[in-house]
N, C-alpha and C positions, 0 to 999 in steps of 0.2 A: 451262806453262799450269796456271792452278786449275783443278781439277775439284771439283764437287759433292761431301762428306763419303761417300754410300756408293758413289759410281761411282771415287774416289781408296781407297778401301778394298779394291773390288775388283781396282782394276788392281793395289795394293800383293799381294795377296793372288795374283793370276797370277804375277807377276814371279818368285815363288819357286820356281816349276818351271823346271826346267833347259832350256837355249834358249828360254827366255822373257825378250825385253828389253823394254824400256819399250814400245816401239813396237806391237809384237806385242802383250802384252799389254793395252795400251788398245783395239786393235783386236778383241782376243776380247772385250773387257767391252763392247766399243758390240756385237757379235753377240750377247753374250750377253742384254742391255736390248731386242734387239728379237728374240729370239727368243718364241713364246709359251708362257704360263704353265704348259703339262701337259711341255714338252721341257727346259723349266729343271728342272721337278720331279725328272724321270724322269734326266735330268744329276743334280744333287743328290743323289738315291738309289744311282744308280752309283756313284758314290764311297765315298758311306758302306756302302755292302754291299759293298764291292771291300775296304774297309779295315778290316771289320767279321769276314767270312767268309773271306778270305785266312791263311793262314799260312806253316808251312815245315813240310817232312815229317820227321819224325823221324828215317828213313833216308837220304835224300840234300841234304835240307834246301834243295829247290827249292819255289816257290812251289805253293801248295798247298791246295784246299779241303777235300780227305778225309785219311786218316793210317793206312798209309802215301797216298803220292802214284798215282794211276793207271800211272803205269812203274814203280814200285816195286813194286807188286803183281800185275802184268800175268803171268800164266806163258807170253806169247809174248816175254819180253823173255831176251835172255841176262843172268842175273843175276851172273857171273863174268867179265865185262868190264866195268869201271866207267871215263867219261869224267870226267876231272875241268876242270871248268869256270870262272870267276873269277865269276861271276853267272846269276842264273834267266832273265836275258836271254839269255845265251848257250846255253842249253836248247832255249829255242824256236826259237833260229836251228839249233840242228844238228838239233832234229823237223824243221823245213821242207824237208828236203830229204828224207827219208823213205826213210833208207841204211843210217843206225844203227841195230843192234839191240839194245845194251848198254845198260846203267843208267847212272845221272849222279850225280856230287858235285860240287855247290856250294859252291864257298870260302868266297865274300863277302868278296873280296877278295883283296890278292895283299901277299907281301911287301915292305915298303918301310920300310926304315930311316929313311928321311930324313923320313917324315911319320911314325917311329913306330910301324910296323905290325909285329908280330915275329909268330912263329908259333901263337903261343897266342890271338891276335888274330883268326885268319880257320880257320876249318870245319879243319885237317888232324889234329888229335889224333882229333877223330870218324873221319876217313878211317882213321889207322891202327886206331884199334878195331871199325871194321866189317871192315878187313882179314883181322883175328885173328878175326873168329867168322863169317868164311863164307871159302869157298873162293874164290878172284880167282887167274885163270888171266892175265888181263894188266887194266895201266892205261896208260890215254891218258891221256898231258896235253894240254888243249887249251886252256891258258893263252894268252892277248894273245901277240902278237909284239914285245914291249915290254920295255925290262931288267927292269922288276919282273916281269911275265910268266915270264920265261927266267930268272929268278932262284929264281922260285919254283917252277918243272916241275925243275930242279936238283935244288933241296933236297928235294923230296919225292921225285924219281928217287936220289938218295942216300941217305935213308932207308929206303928200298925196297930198293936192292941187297941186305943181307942175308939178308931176306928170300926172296931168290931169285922174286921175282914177276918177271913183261916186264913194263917198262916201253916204254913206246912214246911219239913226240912226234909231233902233226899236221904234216904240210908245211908251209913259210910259201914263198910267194915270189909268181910274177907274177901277176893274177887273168886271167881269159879275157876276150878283147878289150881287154886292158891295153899298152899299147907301150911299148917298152924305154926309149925318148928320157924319157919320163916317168917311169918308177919311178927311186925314189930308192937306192943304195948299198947301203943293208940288205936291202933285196928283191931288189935284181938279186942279193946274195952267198947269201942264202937258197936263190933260187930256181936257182942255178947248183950251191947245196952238195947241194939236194936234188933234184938231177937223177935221170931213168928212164930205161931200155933201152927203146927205138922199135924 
């Protein structure tokens, strides 16, 4: 279907966010034509103050308006437990449950040869240099359940060994109200390897 030069511009212009297909897209651009004029604004604004005032904190290099980040400076945080994470997405999912007391490192990414990714690519040199000038008592990997994932909690758990730091790996296996018939081979193996005393 032709659409009009700036409603084809828009829906071009959604499409580029990720799970946005055509369909979807044309559908936010007619919401978005008949939303009124002060909510488009106030949309518009968001964005550009979201991509204006955003950053990454110097110390764990999670998304961030201040510098250091609010956990990073918090003195109720244990600052010699640090999570390491593959994204600032993965941050806010383990604040949400509100268990964690430790700081965070952000990768931005995980290693992956086949698209190129080596190590000098994603956050871990920062990670062993903040290692060396503060005391870390243990590190979580809380890398994906993914081969790059579990490639990458490896390599950084091997670099770590001399060091003499704990290393530690999150659980992976069944989620709660998950059924067996349904999980796939790698989860049931996970979830069997990382069995607990009941």
């Amino acid at each position: 279907m032709q659409y009009i030069k700036p409603l084809a511009k828009l829906i071009e212009q959604l499409r580029v966010l990720p799970g946005i297909g055509p369909k979807t897209a044309t559908r936010l651009a007619y919401h978005i034509l008949d939303m009124d004029m002060d909510k488009v604004q106030a949309l518009v604004h968001a964005i550009v103050d979201a991509k204006e005032q955003i950053g990454f904190c110097n110390t764990c290099f999670n998304l961030s308006d201040t510098n250091p980040c609010s956990i990073c400076s918090s003195a109720h945080r244990q600052a010699d437990v640090i999570c390491v994470v593959e994204q600032p997405r993965d941050v806010a999912a383990l604040e949400r449950m509100h268990e964690y007391n430790g700081v965070y490192h952000v990768l931005h990414g995980v290693l992956s040869p086949l698209a190129g990714v080596g190590p000098d690519d994603i956050k871990i040199r920062e990670l062993l240099l903040r290692i060396q000038q503060n005391p870390i008592k243990e590190i979580i990997m809380a890398t994906n359940s993914t081969i790059e994932g579990e490639a990458t909690a490896m390599y950084i758990a091997n670099l770590l060994k001399p060091v003499g730091i704990k290393v530690t790996r999150i659980a992976h296996g069944l989620p709660m109200g998950g059924d067996l018939e349904y999980a796939d081979e790698i989860t049931l193996a996970k979830a069997l390897a990382n069995r607990q005393q009941i």
